[in-house]
PyMOL Python script that loads the backbone (N, CA, C, O; Angstrom):
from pymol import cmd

cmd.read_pdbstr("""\
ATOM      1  N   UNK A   1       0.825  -1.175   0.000  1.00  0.00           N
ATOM      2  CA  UNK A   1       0.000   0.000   0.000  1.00  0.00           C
ATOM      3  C   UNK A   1       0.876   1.247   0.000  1.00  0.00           C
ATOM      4  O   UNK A   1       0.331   2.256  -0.449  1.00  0.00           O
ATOM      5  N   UNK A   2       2.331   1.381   0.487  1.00  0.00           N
ATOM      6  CA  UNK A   2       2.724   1.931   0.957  1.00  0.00           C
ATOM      7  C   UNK A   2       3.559   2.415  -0.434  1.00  0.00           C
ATOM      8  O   UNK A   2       3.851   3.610  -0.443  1.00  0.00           O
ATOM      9  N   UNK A   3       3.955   1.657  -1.555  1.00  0.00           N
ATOM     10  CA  UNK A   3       3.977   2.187  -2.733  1.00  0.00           C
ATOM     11  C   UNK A   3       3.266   2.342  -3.419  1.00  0.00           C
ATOM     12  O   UNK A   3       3.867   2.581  -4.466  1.00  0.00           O
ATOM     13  N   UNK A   4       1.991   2.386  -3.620  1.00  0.00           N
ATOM     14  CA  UNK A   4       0.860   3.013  -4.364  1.00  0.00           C
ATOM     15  C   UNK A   4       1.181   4.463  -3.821  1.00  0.00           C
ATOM     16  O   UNK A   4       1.726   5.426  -4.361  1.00  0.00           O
ATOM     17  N   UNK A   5       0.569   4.245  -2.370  1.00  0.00           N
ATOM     18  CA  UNK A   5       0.520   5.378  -1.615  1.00  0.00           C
ATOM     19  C   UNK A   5       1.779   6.949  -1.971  1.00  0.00           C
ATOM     20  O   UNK A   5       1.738   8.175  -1.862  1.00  0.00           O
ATOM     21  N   UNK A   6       2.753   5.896  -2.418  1.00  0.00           N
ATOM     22  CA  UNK A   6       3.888   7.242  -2.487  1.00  0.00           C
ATOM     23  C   UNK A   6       3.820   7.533  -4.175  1.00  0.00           C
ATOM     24  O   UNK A   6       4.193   8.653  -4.524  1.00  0.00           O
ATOM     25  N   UNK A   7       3.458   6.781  -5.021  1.00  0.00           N
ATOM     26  CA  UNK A   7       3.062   6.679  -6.326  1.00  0.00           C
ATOM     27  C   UNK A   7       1.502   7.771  -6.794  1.00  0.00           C
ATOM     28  O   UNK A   7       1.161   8.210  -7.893  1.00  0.00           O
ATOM     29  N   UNK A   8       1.119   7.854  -5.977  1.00  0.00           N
ATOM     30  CA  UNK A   8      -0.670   9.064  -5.966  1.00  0.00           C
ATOM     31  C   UNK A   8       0.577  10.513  -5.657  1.00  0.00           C
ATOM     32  O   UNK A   8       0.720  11.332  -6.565  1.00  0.00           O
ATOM     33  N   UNK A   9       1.172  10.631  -4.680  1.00  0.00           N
ATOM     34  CA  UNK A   9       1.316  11.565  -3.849  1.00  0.00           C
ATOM     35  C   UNK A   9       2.570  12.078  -5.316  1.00  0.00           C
ATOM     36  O   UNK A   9       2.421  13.135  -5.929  1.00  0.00           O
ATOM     37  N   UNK A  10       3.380  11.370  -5.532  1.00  0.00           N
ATOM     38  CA  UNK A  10       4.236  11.896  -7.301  1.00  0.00           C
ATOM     39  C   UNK A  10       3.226  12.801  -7.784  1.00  0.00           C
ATOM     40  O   UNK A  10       3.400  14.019  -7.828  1.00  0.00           O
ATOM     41  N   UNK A  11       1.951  12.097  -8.221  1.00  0.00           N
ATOM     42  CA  UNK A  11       1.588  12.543  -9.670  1.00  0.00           C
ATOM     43  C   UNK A  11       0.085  13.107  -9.034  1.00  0.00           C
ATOM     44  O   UNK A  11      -0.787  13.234  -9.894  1.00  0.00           O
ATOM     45  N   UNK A  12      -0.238  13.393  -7.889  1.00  0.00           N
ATOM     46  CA  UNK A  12      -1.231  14.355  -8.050  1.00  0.00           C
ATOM     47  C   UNK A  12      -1.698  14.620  -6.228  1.00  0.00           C
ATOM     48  O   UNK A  12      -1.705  13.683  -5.430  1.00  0.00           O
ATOM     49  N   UNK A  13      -1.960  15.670  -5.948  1.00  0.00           N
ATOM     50  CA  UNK A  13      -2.531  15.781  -4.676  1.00  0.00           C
ATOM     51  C   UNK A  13      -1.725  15.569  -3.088  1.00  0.00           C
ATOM     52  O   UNK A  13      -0.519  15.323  -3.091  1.00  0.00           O
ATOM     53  N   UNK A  14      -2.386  15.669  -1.927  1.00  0.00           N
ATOM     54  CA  UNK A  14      -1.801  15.176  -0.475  1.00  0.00           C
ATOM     55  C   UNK A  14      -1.849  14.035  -0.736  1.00  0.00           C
ATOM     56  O   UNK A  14      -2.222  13.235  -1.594  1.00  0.00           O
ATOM     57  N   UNK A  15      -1.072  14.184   0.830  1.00  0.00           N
ATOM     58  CA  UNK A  15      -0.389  12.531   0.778  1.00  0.00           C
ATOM     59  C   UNK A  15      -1.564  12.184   1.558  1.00  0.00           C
ATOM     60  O   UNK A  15      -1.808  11.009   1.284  1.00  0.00           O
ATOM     61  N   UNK A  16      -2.427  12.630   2.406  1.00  0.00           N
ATOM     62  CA  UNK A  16      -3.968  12.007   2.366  1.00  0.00           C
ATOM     63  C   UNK A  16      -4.536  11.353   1.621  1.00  0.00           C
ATOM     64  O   UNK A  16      -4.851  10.166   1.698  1.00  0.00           O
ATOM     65  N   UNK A  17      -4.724  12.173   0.755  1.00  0.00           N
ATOM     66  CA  UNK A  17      -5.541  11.751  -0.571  1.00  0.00           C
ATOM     67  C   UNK A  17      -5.023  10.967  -1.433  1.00  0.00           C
ATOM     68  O   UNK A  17      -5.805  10.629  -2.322  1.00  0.00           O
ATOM     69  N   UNK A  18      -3.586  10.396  -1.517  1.00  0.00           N
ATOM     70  CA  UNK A  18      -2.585   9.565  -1.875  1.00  0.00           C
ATOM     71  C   UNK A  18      -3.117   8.022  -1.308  1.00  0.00           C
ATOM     72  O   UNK A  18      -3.539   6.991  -1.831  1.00  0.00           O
ATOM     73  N   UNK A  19      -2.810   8.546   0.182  1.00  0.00           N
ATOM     74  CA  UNK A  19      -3.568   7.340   1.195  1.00  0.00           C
ATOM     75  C   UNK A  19      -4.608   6.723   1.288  1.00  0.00           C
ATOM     76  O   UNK A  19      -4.597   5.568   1.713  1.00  0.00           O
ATOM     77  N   UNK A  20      -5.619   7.271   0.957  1.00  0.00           N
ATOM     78  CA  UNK A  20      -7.324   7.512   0.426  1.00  0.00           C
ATOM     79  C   UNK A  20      -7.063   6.306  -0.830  1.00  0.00           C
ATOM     80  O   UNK A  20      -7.246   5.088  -0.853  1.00  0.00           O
ATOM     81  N   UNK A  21      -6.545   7.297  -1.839  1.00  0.00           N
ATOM     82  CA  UNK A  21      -6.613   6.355  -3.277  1.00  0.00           C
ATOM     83  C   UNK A  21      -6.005   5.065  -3.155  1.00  0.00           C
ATOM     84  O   UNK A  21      -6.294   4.173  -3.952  1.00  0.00           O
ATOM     85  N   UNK A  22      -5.221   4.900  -2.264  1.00  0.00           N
ATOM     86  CA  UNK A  22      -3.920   3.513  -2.418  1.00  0.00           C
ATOM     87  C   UNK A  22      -5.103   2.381  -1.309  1.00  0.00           C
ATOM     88  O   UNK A  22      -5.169   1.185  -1.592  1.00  0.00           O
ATOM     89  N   UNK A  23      -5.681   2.775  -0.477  1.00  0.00           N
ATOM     90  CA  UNK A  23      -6.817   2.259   0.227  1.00  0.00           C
ATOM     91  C   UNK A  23      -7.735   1.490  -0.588  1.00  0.00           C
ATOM     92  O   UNK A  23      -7.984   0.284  -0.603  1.00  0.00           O
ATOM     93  N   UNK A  24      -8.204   2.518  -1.298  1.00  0.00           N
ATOM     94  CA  UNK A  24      -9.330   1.959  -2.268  1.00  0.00           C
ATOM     95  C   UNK A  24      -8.846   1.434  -3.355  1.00  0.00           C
ATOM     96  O   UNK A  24      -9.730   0.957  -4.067  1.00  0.00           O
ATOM     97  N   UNK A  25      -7.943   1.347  -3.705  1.00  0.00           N
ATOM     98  CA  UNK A  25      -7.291   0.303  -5.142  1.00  0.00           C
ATOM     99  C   UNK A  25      -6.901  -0.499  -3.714  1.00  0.00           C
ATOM    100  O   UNK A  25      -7.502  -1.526  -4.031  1.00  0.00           O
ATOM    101  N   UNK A  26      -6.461  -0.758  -2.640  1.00  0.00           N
ATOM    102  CA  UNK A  26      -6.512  -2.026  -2.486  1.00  0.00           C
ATOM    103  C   UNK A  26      -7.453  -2.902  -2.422  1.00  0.00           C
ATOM    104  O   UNK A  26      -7.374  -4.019  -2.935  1.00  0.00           O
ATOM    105  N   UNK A  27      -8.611  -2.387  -1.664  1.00  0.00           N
ATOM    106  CA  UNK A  27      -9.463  -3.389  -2.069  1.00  0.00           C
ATOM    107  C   UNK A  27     -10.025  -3.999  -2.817  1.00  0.00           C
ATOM    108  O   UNK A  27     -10.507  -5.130  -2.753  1.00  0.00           O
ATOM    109  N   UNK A  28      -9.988  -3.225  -3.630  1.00  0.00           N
ATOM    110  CA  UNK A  28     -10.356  -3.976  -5.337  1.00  0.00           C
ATOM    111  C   UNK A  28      -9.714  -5.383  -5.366  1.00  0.00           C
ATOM    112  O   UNK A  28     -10.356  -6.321  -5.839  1.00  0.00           O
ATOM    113  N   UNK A  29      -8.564  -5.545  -4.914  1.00  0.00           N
ATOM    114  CA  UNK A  29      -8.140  -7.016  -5.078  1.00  0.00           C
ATOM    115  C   UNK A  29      -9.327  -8.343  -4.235  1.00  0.00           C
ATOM    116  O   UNK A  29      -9.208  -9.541  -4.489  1.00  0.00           O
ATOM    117  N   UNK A  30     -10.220  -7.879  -3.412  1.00  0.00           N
ATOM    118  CA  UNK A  30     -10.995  -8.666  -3.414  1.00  0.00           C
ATOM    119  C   UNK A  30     -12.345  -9.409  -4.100  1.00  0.00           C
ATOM    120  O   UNK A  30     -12.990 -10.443  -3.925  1.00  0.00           O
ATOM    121  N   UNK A  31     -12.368  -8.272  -4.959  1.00  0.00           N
ATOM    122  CA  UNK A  31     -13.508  -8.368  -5.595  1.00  0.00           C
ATOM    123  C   UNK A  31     -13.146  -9.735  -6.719  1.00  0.00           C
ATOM    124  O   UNK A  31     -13.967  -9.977  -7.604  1.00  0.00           O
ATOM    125  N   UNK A  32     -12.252 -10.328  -6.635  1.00  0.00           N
ATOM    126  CA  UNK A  32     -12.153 -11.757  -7.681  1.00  0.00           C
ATOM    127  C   UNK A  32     -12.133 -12.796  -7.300  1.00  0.00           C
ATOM    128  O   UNK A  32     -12.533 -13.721  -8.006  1.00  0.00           O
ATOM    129  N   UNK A  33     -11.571 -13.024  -5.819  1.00  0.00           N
ATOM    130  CA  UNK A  33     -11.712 -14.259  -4.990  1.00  0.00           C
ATOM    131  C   UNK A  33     -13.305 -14.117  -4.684  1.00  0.00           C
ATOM    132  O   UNK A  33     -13.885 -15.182  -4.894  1.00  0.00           O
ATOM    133  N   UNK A  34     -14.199 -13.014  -4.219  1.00  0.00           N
ATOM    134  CA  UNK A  34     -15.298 -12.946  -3.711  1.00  0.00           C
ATOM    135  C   UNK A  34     -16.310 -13.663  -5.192  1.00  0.00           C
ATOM    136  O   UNK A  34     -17.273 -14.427  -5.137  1.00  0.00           O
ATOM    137  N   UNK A  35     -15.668 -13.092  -6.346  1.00  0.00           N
ATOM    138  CA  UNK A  35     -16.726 -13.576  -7.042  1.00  0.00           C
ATOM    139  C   UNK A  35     -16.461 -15.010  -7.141  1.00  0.00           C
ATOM    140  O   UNK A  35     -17.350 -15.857  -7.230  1.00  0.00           O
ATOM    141  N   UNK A  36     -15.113 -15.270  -7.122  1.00  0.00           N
ATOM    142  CA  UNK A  36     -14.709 -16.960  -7.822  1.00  0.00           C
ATOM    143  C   UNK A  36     -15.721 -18.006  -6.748  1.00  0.00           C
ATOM    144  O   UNK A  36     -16.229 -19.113  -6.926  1.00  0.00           O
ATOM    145  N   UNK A  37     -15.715 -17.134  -5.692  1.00  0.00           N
ATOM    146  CA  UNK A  37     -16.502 -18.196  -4.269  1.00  0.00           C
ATOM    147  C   UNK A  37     -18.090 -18.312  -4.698  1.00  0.00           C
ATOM    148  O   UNK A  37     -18.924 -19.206  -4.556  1.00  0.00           O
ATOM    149  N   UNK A  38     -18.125 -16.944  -5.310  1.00  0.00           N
ATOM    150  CA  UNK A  38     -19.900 -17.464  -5.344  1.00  0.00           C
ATOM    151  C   UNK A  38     -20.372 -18.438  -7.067  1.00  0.00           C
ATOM    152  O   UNK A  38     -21.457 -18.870  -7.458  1.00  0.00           O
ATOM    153  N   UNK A  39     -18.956 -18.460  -7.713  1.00  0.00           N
ATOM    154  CA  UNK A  39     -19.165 -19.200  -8.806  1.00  0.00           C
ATOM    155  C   UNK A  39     -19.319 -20.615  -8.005  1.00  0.00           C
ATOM    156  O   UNK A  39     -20.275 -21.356  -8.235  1.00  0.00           O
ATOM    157  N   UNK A  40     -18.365 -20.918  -7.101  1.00  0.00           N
ATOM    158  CA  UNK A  40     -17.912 -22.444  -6.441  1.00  0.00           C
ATOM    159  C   UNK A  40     -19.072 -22.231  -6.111  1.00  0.00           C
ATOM    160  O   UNK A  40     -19.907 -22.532  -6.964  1.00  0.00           O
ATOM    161  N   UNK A  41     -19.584 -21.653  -4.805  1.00  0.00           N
ATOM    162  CA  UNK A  41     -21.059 -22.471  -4.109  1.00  0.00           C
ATOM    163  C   UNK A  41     -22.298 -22.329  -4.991  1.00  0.00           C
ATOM    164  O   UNK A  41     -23.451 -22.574  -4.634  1.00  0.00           O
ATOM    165  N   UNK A  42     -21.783 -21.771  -6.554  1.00  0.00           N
ATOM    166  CA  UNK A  42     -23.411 -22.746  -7.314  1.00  0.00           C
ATOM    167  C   UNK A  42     -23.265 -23.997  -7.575  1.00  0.00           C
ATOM    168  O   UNK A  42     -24.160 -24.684  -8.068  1.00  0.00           O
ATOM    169  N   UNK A  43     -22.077 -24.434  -7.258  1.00  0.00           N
ATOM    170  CA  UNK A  43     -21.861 -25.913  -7.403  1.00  0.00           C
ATOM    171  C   UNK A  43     -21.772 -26.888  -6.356  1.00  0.00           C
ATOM    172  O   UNK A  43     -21.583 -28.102  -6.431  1.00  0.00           O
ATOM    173  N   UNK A  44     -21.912 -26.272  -5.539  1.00  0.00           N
ATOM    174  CA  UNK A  44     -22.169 -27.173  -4.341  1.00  0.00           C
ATOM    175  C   UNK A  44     -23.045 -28.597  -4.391  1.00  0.00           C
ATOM    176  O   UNK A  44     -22.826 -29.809  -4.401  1.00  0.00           O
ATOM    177  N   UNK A  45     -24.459 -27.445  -4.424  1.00  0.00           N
ATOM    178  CA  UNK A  45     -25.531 -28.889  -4.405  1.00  0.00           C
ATOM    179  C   UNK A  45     -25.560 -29.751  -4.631  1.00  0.00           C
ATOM    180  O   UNK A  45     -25.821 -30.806  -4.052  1.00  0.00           O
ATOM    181  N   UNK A  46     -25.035 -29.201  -6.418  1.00  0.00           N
ATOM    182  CA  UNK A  46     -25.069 -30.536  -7.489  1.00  0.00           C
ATOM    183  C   UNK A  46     -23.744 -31.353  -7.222  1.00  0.00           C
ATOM    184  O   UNK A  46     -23.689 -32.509  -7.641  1.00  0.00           O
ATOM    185  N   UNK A  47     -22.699 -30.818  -6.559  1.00  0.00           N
ATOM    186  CA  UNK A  47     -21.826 -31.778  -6.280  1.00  0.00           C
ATOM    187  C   UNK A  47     -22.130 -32.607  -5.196  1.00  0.00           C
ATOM    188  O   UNK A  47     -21.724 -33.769  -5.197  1.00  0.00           O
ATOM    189  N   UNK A  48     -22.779 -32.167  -4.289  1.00  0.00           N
ATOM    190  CA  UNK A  48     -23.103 -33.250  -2.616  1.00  0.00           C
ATOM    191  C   UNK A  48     -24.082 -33.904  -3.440  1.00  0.00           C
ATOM    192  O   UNK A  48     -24.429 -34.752  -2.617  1.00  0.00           O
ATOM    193  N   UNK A  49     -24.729 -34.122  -4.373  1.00  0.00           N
ATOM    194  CA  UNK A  49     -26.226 -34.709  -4.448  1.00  0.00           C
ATOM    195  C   UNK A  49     -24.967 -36.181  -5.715  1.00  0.00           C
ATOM    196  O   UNK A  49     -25.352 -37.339  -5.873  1.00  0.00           O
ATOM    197  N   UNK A  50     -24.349 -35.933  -6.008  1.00  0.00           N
ATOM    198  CA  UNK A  50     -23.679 -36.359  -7.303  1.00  0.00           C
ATOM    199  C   UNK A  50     -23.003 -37.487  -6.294  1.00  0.00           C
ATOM    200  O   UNK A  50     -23.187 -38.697  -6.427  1.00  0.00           O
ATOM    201  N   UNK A  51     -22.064 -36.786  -5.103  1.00  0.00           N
ATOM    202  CA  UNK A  51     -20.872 -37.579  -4.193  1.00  0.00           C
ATOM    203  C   UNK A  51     -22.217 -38.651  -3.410  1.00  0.00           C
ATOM    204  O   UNK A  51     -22.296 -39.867  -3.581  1.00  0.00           O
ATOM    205  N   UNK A  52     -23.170 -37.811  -2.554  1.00  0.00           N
ATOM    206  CA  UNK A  52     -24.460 -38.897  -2.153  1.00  0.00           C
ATOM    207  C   UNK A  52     -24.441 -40.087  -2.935  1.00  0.00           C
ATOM    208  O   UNK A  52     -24.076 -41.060  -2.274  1.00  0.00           O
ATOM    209  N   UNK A  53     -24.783 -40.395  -4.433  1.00  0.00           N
ATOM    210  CA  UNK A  53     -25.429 -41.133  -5.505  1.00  0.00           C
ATOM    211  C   UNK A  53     -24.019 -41.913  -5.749  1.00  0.00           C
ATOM    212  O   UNK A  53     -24.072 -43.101  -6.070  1.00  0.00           O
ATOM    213  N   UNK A  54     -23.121 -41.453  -5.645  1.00  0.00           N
ATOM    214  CA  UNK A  54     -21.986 -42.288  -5.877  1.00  0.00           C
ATOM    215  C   UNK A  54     -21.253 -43.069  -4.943  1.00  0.00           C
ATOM    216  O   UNK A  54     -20.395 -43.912  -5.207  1.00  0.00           O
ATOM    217  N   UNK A  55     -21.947 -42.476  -3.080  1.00  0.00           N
ATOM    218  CA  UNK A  55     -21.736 -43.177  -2.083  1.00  0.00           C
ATOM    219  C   UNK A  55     -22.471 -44.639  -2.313  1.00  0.00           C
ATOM    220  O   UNK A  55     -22.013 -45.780  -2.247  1.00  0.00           O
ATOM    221  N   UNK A  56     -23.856 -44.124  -2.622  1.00  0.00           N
ATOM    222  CA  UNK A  56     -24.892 -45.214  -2.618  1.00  0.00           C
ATOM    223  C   UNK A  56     -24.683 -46.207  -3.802  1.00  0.00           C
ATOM    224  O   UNK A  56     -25.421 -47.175  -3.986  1.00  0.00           O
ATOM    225  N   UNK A  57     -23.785 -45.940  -4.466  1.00  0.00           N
ATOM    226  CA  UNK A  57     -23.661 -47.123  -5.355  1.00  0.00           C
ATOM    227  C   UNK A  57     -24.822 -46.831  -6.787  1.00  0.00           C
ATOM    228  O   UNK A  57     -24.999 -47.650  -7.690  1.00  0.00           O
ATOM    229  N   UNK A  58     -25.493 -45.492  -6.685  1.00  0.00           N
ATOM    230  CA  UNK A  58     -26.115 -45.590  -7.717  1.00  0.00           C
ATOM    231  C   UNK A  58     -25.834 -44.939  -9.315  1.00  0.00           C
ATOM    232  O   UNK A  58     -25.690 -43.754  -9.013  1.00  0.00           O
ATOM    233  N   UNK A  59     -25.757 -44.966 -10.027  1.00  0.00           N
ATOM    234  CA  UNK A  59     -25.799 -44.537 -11.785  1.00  0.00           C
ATOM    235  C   UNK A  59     -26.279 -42.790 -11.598  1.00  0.00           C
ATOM    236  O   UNK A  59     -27.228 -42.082 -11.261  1.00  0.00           O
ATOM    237  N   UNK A  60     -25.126 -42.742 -11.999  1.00  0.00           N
ATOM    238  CA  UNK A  60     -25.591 -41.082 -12.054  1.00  0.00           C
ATOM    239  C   UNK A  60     -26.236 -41.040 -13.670  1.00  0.00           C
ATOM    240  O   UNK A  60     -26.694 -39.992 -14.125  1.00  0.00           O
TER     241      UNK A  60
END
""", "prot")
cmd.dss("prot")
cmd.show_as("cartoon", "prot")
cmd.util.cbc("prot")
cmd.orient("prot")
């Protein structure tokens, strides 16, 4: 954060507002694991209902 942070404060504004911006571009890095998770748990169901049927010995 701490080189973003000095990277805002170069090319425009306080080093607040440096701090501010380097804040909020970090979090952005969550926004791809958060989505990849809600891709995985649409697959949940159909995977426990699939592993069930294959416990039981039956023909998927």
């Amino acid at each position: 954060m701490g080189y973003l942070s000095d990277t805002f404060v170069g090319k425009r504004g306080t080093s607040a507002e440096a701090l501010r911006q380097a804040m909020l571009y970090s979090t952005s890095m969550f926004v791809q694991p958060f989505f990849m998770l809600y891709i995985a748990s649409t697959h949940v169901e159909a995977e426990e209902a699939s592993r069930l049927a294959r416990a039981l010995g039956e023909d998927i």
